[in-house]
N, CA and C atoms of all chains as a GROMACS GRO file, in nm:
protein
  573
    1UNK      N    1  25.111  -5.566  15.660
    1UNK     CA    2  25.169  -5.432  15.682
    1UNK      C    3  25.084  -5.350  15.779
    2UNK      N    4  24.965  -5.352  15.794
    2UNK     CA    5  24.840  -5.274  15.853
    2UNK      C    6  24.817  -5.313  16.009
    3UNK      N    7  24.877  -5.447  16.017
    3UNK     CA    8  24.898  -5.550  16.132
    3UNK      C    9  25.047  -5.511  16.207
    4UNK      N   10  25.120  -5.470  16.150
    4UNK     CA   11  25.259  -5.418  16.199
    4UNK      C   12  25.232  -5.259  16.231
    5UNK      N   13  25.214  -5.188  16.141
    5UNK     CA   14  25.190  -5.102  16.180
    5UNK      C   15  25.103  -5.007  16.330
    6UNK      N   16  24.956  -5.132  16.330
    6UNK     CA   17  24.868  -5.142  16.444
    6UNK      C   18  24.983  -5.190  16.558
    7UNK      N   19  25.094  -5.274  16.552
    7UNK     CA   20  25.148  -5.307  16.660
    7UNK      C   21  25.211  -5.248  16.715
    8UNK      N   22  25.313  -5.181  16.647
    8UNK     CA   23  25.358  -5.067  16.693
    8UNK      C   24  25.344  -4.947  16.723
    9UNK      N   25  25.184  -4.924  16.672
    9UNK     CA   26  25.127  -4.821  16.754
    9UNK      C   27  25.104  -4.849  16.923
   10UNK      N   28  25.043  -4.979  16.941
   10UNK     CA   29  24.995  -5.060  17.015
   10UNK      C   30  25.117  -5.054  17.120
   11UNK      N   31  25.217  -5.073  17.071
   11UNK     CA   32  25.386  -5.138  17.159
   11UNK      C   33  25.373  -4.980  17.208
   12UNK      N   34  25.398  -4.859  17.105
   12UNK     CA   35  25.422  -4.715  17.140
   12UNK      C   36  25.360  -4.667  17.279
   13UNK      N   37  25.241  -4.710  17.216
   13UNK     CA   38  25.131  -4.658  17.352
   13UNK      C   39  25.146  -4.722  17.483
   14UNK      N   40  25.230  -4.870  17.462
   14UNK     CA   41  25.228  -4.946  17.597
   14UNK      C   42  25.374  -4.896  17.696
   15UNK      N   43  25.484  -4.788  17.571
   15UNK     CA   44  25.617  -4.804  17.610
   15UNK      C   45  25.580  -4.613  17.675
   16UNK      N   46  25.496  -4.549  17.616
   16UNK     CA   47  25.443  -4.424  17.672
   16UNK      C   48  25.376  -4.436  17.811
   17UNK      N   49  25.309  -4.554  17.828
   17UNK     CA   50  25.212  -4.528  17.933
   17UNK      C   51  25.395  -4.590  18.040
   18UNK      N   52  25.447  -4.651  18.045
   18UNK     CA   53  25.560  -4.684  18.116
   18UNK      C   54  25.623  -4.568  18.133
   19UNK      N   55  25.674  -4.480  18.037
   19UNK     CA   56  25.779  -4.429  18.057
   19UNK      C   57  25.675  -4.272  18.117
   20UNK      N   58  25.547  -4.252  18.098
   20UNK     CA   59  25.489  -4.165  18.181
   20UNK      C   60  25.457  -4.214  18.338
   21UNK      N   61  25.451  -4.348  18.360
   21UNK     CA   62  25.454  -4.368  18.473
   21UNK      C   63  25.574  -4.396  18.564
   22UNK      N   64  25.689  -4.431  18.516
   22UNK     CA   65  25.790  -4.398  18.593
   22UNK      C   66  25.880  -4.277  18.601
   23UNK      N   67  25.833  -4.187  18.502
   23UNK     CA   68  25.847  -4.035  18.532
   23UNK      C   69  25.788  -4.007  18.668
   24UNK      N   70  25.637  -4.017  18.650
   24UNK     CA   71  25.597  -3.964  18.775
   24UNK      C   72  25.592  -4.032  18.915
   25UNK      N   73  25.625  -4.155  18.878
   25UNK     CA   74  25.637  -4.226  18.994
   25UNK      C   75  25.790  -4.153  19.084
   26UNK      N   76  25.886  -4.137  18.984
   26UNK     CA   77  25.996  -4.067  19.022
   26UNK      C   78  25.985  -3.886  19.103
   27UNK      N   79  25.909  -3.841  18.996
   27UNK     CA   80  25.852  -3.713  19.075
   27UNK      C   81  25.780  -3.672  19.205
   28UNK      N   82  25.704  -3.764  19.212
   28UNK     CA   83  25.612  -3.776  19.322
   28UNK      C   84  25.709  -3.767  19.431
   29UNK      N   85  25.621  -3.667  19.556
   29UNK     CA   86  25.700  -3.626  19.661
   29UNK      C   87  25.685  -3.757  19.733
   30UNK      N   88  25.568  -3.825  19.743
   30UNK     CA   89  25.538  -3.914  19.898
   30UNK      C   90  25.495  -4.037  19.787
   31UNK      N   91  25.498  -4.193  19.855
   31UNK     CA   92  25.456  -4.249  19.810
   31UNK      C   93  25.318  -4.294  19.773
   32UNK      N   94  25.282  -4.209  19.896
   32UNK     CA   95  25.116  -4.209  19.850
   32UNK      C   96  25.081  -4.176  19.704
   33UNK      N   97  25.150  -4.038  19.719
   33UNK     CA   98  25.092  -3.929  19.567
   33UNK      C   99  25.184  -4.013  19.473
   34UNK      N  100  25.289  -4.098  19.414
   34UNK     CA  101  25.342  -4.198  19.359
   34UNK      C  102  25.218  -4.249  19.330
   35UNK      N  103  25.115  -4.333  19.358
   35UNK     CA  104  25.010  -4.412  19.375
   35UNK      C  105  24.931  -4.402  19.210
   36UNK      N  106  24.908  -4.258  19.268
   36UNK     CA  107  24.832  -4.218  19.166
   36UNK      C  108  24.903  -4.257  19.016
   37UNK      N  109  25.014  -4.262  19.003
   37UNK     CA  110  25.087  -4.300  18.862
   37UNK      C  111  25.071  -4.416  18.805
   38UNK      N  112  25.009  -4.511  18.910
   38UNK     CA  113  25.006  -4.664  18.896
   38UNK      C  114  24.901  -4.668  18.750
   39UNK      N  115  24.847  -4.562  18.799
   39UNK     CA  116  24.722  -4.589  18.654
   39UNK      C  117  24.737  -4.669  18.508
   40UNK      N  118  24.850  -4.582  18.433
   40UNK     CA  119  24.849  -4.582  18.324
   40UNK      C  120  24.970  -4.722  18.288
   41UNK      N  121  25.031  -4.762  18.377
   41UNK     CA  122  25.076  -4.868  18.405
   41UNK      C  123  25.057  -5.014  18.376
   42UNK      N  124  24.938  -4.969  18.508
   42UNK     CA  125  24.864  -5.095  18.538
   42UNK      C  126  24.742  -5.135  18.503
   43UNK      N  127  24.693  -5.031  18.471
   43UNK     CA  128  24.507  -5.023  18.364
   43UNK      C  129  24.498  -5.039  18.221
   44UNK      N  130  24.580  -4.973  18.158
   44UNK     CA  131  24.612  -4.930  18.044
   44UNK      C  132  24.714  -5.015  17.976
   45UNK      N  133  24.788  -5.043  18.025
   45UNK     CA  134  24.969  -5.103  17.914
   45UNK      C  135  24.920  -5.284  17.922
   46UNK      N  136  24.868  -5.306  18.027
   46UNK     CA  137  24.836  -5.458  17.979
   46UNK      C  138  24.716  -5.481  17.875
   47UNK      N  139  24.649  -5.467  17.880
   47UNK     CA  140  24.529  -5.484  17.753
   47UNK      C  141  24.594  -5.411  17.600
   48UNK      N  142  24.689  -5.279  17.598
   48UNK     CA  143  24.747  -5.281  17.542
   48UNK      C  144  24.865  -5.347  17.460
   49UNK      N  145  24.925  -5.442  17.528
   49UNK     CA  146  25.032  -5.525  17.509
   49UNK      C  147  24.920  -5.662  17.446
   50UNK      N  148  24.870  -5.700  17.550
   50UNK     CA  149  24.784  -5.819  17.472
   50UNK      C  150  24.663  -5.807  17.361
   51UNK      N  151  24.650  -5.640  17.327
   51UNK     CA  152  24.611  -5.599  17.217
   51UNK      C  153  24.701  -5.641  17.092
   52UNK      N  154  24.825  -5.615  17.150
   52UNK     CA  155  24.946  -5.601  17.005
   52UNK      C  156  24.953  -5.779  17.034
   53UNK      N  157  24.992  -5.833  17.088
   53UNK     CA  158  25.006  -5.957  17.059
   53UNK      C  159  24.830  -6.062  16.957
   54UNK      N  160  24.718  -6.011  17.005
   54UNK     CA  161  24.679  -6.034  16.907
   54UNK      C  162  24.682  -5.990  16.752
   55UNK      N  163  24.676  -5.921  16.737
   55UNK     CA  164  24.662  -5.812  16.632
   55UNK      C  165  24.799  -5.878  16.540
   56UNK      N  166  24.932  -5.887  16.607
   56UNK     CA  167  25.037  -5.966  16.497
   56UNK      C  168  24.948  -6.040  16.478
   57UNK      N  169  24.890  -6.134  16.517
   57UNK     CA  170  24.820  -6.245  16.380
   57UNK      C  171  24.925  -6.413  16.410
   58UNK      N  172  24.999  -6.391  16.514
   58UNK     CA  173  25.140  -6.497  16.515
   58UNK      C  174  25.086  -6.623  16.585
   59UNK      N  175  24.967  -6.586  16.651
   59UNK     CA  176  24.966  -6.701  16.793
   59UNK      C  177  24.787  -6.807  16.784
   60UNK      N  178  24.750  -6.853  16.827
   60UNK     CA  179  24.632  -6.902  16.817
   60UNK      C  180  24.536  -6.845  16.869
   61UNK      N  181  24.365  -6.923  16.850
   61UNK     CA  182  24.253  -6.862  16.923
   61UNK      C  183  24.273  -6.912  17.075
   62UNK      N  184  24.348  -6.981  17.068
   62UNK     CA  185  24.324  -7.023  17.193
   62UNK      C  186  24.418  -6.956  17.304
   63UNK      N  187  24.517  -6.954  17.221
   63UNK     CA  188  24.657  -6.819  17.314
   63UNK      C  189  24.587  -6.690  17.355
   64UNK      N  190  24.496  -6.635  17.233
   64UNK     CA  191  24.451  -6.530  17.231
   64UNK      C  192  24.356  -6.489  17.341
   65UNK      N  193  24.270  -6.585  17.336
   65UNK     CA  194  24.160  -6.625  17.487
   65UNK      C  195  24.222  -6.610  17.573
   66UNK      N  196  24.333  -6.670  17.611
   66UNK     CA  197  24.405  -6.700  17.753
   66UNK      C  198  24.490  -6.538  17.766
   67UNK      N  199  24.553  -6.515  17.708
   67UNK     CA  200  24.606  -6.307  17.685
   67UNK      C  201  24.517  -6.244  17.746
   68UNK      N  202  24.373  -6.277  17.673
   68UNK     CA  203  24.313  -6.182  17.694
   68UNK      C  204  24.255  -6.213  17.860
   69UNK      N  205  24.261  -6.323  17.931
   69UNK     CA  206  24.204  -6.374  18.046
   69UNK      C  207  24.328  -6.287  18.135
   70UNK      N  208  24.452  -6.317  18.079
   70UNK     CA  209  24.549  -6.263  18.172
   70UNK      C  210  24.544  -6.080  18.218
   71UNK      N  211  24.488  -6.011  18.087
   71UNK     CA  212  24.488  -5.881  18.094
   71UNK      C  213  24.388  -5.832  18.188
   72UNK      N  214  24.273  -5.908  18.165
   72UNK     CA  215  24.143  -5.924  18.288
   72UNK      C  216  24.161  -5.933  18.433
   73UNK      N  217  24.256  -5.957  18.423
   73UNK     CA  218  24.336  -6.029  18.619
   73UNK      C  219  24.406  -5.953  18.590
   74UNK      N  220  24.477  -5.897  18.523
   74UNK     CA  221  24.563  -5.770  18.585
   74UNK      C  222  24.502  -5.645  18.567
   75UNK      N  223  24.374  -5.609  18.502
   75UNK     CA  224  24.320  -5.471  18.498
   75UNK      C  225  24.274  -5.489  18.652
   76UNK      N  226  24.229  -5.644  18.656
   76UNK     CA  227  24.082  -5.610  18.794
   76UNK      C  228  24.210  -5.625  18.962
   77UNK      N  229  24.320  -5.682  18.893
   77UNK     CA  230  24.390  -5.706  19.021
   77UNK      C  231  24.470  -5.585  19.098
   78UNK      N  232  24.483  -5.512  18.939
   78UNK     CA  233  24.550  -5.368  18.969
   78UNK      C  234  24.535  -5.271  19.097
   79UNK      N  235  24.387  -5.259  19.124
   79UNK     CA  236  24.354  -5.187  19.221
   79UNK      C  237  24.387  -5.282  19.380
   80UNK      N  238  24.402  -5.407  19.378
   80UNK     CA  239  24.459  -5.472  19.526
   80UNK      C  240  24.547  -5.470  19.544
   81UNK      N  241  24.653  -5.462  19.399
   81UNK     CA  242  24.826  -5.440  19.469
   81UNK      C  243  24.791  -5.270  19.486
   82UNK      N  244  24.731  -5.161  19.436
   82UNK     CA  245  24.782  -5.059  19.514
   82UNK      C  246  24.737  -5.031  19.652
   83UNK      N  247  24.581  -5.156  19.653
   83UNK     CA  248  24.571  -5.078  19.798
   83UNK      C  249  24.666  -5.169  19.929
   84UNK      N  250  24.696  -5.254  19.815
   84UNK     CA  251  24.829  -5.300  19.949
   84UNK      C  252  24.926  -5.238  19.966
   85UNK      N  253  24.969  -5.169  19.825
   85UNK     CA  254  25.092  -5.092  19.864
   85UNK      C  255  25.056  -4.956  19.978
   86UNK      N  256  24.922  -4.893  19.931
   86UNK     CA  257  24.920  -4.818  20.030
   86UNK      C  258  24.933  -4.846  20.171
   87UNK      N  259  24.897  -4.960  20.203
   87UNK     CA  260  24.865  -5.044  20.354
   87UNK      C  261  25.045  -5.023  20.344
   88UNK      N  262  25.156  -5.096  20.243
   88UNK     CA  263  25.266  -5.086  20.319
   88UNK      C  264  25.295  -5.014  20.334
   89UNK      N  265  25.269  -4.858  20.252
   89UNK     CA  266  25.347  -4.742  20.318
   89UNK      C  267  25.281  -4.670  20.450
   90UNK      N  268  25.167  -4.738  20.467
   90UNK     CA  269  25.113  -4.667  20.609
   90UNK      C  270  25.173  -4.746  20.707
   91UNK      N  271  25.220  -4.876  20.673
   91UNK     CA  272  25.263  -4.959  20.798
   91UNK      C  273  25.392  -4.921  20.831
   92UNK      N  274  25.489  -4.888  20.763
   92UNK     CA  275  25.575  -4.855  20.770
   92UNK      C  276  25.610  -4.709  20.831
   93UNK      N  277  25.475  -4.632  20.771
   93UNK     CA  278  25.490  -4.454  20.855
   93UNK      C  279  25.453  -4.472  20.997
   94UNK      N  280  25.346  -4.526  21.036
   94UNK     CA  281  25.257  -4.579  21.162
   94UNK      C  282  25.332  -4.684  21.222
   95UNK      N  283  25.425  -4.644  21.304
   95UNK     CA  284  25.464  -4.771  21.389
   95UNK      C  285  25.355  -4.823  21.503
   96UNK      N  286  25.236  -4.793  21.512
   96UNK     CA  287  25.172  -4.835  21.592
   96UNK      C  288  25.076  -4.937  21.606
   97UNK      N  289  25.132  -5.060  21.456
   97UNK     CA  290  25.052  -5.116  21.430
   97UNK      C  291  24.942  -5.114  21.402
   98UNK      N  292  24.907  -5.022  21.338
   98UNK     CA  293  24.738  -4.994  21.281
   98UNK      C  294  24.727  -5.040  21.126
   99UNK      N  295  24.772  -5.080  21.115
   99UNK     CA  296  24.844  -5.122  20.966
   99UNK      C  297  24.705  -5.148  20.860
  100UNK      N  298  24.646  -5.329  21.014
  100UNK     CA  299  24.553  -5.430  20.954
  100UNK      C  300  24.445  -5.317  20.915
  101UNK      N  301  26.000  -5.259  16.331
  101UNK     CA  302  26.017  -5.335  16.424
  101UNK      C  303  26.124  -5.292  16.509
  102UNK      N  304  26.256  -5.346  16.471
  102UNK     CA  305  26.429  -5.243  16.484
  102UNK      C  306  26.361  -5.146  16.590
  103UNK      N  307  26.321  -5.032  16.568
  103UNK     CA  308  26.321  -4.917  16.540
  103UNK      C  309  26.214  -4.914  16.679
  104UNK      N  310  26.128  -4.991  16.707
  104UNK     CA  311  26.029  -5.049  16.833
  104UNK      C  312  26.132  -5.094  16.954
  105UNK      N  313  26.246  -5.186  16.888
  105UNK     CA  314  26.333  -5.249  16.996
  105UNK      C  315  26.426  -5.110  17.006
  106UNK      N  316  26.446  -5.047  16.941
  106UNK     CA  317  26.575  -4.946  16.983
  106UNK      C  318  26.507  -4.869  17.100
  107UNK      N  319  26.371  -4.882  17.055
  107UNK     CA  320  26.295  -4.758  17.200
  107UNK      C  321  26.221  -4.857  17.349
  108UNK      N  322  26.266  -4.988  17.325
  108UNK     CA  323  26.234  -5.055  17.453
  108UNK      C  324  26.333  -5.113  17.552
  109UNK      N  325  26.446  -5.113  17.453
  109UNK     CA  326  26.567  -5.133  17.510
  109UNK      C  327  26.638  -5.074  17.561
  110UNK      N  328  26.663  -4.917  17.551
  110UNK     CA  329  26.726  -4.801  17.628
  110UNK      C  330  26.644  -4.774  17.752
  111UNK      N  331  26.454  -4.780  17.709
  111UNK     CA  332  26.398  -4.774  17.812
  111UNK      C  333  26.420  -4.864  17.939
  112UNK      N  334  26.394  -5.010  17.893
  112UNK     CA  335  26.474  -5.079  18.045
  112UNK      C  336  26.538  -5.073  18.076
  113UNK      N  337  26.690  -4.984  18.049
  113UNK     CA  338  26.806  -5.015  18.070
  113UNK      C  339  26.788  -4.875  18.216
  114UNK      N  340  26.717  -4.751  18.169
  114UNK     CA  341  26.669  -4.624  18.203
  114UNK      C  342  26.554  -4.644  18.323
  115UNK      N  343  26.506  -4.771  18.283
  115UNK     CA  344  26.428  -4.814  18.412
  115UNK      C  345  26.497  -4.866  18.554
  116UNK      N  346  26.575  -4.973  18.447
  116UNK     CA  347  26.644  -5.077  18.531
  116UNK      C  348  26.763  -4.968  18.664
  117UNK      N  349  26.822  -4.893  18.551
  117UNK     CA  350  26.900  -4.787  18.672
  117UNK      C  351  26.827  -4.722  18.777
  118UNK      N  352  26.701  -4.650  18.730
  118UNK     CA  353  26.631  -4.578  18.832
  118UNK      C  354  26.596  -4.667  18.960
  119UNK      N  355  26.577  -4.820  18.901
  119UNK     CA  356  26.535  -4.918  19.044
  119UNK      C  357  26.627  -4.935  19.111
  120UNK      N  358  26.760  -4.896  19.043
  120UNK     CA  359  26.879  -4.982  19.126
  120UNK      C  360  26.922  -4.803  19.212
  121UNK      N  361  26.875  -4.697  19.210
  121UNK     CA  362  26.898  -4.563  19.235
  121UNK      C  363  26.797  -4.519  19.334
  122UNK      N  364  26.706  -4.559  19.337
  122UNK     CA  365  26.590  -4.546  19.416
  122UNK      C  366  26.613  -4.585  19.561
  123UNK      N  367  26.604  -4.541  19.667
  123UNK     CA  368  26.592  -4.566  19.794
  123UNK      C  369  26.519  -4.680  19.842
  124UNK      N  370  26.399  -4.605  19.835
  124UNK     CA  371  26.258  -4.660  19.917
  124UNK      C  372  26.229  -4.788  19.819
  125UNK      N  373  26.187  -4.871  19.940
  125UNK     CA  374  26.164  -4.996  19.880
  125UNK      C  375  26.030  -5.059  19.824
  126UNK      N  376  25.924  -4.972  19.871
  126UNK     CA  377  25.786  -4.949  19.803
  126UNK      C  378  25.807  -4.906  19.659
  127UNK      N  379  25.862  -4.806  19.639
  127UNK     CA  380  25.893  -4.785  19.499
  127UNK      C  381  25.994  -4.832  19.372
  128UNK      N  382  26.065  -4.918  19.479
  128UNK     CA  383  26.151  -5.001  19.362
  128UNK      C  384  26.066  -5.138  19.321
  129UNK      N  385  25.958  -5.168  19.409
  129UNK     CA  386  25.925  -5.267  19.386
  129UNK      C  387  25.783  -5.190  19.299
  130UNK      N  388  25.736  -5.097  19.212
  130UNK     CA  389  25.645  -5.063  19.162
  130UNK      C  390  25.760  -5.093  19.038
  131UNK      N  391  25.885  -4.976  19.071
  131UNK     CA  392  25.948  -4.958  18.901
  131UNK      C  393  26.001  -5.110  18.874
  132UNK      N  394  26.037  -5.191  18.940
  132UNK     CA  395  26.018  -5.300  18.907
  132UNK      C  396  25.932  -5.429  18.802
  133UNK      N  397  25.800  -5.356  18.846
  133UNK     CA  398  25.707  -5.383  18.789
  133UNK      C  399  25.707  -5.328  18.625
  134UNK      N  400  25.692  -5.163  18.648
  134UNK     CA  401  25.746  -5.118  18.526
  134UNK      C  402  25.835  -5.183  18.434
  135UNK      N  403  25.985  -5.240  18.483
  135UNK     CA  404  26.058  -5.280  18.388
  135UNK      C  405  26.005  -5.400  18.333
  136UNK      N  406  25.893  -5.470  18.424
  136UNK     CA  407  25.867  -5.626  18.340
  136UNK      C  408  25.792  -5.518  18.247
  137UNK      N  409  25.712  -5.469  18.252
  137UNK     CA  410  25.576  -5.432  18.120
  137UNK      C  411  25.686  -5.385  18.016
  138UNK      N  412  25.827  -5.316  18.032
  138UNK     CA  413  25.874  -5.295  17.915
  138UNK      C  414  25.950  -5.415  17.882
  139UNK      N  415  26.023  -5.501  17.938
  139UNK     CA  416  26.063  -5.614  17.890
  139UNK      C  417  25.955  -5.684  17.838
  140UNK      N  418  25.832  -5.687  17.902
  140UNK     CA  419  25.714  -5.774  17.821
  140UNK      C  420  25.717  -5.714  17.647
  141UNK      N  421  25.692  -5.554  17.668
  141UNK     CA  422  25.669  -5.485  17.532
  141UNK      C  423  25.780  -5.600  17.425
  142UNK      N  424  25.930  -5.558  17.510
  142UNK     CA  425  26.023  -5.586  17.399
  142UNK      C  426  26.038  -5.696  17.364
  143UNK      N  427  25.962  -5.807  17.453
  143UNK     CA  428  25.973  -5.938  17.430
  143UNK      C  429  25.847  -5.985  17.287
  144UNK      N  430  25.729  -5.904  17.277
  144UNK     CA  431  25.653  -5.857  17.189
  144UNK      C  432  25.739  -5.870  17.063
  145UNK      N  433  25.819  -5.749  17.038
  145UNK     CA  434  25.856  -5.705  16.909
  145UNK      C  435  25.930  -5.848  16.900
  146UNK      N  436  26.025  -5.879  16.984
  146UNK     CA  437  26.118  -6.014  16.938
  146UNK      C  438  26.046  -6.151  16.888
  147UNK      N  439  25.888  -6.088  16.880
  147UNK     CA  440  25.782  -6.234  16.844
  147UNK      C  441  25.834  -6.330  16.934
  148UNK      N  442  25.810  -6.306  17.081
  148UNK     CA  443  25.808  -6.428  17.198
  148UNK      C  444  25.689  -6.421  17.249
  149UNK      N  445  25.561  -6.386  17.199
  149UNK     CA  446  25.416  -6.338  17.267
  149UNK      C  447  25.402  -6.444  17.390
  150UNK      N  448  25.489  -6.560  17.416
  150UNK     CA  449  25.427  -6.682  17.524
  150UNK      C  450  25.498  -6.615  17.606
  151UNK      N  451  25.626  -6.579  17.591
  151UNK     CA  452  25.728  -6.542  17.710
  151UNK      C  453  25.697  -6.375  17.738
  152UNK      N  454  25.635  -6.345  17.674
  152UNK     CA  455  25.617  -6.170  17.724
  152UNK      C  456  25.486  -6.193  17.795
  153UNK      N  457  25.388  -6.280  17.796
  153UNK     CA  458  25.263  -6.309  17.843
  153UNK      C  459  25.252  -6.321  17.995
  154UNK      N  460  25.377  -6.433  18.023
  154UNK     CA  461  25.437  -6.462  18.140
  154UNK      C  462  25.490  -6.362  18.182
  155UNK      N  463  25.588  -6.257  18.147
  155UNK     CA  464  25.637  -6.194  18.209
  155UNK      C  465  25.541  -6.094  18.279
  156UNK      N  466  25.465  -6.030  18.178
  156UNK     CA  467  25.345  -5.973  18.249
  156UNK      C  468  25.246  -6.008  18.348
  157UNK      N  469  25.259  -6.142  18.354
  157UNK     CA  470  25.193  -6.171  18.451
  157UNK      C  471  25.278  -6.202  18.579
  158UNK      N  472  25.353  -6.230  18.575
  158UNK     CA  473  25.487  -6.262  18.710
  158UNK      C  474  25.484  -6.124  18.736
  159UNK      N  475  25.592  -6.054  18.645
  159UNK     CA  476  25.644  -5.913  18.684
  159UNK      C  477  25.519  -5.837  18.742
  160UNK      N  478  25.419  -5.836  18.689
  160UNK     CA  479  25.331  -5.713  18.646
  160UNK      C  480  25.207  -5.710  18.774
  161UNK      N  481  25.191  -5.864  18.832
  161UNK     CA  482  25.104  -5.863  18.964
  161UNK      C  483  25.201  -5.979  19.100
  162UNK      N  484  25.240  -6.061  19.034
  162UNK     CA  485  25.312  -6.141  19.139
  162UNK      C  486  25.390  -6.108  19.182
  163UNK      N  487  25.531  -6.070  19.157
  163UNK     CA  488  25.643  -6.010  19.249
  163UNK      C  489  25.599  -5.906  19.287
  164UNK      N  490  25.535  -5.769  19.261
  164UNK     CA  491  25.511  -5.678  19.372
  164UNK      C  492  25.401  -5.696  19.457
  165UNK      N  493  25.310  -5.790  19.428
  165UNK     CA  494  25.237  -5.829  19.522
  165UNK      C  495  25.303  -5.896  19.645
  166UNK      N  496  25.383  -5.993  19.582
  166UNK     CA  497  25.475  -6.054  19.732
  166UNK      C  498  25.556  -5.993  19.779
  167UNK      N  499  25.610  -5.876  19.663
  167UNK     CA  500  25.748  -5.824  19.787
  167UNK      C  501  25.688  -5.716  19.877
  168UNK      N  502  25.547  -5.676  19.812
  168UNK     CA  503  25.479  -5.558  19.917
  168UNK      C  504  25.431  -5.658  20.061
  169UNK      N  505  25.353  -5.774  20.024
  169UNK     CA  506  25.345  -5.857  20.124
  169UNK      C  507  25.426  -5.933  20.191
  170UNK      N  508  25.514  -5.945  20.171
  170UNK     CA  509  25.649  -5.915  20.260
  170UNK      C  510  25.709  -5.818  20.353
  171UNK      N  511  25.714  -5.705  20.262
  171UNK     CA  512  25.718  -5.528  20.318
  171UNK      C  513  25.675  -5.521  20.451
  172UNK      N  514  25.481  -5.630  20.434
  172UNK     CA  515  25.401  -5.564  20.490
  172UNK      C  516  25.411  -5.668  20.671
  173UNK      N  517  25.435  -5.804  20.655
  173UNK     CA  518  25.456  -5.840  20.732
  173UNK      C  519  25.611  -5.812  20.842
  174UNK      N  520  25.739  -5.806  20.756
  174UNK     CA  521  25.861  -5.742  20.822
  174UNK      C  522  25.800  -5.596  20.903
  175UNK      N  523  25.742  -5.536  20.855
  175UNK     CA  524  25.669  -5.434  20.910
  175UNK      C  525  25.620  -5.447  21.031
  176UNK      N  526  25.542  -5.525  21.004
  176UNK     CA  527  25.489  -5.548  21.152
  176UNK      C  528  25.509  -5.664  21.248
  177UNK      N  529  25.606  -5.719  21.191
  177UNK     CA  530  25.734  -5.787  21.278
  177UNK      C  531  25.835  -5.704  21.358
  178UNK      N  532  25.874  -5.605  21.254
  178UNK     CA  533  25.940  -5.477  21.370
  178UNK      C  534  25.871  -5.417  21.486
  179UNK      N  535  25.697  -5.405  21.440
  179UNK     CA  536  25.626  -5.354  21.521
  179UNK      C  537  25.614  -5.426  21.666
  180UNK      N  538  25.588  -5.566  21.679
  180UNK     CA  539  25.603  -5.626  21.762
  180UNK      C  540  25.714  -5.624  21.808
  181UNK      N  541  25.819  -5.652  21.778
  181UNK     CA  542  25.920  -5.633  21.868
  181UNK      C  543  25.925  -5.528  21.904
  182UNK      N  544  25.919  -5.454  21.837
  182UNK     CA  545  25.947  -5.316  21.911
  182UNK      C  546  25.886  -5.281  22.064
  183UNK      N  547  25.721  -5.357  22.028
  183UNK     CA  548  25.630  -5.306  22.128
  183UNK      C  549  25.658  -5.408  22.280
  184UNK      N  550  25.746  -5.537  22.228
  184UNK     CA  551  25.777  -5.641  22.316
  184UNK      C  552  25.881  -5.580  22.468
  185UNK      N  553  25.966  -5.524  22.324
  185UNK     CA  554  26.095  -5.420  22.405
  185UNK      C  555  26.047  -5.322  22.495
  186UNK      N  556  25.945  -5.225  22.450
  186UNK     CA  557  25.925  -5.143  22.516
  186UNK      C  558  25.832  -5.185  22.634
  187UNK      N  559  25.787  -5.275  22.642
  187UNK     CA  560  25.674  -5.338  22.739
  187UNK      C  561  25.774  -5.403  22.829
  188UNK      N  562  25.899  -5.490  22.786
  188UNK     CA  563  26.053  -5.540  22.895
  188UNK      C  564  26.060  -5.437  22.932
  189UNK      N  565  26.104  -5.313  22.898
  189UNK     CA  566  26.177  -5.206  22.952
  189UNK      C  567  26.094  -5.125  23.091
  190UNK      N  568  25.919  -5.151  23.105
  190UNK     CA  569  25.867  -5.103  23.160
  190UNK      C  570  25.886  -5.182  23.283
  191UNK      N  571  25.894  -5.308  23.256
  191UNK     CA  572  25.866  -5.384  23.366
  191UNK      C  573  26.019  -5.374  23.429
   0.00000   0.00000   0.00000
């Protein structure tokens, strides 16, 4: 019961940090300032999610290891998709090829 | 549980429209992203932890990584031509 409960706190917090980030991703005037929303997204909701998947108690040590390897590559990868996305929205404003 | 899926399921559906409503293609390919982390969530509650694992990892770094790197090369595929054209036109 204490394990369900933790999960769905866990799920709550992962379906908050979403639905605060595509609020503001929606608000945001420019895509730059969009950027900034990536945070809670992309830092936060994965270690969260593979929090709740351990915590049910459903899967092995060894699933659990590998979750947790995946959340690691997406906390640390987080920051290269935005600075690519920034690169695409400058490539796209800058037709002058200044992109690289 | 129920009660977890009733609030992840309206959400993608609320996601899924805004991507398909959205213009700009930098940002459909972020809320994109978004909708895998809530399909991951809801795939969670449905006890699929292997298939929500995956999804997070496809949705959540691979497809917007490639469709931005995509973005980023069409980009400057236009750029060249563009600059090809205008360099014909001089001559």
């Amino acid at each position: 019961m204490t394990a369900e409960i933790a999960v769905a706190v866990l799920l709550g917090l992962v379906g908050g940090a979403a639905l605060f980030s595509v609020v503001g991703l929606l608000r945001s005037p420019t895509p730059l300032a969009a950027l900034h929303y990536l945070g809670p997204a992309a830092i936060a909701a994965p270690p969260l999610l593979v929090a709740a998947v351990v915590v049910s108690g459903e899967t092995s040590l060894a699933f659990d290891l590998q979750a947790g390897l995946v959340a690691a590559f997406l906390v640390v990868g987080a920051p290269f998709v935005t600075q690519l996305l920034g690169r695409a929205y400058y490539a796209g404003e800058n037709e002058g090829g200044e992109s690289g | 549980m129920s009660a977890l899926l009733a609030l992840f399921l309206p959400l993608a559906a609320v996601v899924g429209i805004a991507i398909v409503a959205e213009q700009q293609l930098v940002r459909q390919s972020l809320l994109a992203s978004f909708f895998g982390l809530v399909v991951a969530a809801a795939l969670v509650v449905l006890r699929a932890p292997e298939v929500a694992l995956a999804e997070l990892l496809v949705t959540g770094f691979v497809v917007p990584a490639l469709t931005l790197l995509t973005l980023l090369r069409v980009e400057r595929g236009h750029d060249e031509r563009a600059g090809k054209a205008r360099s014909g036109e001089r001559e």
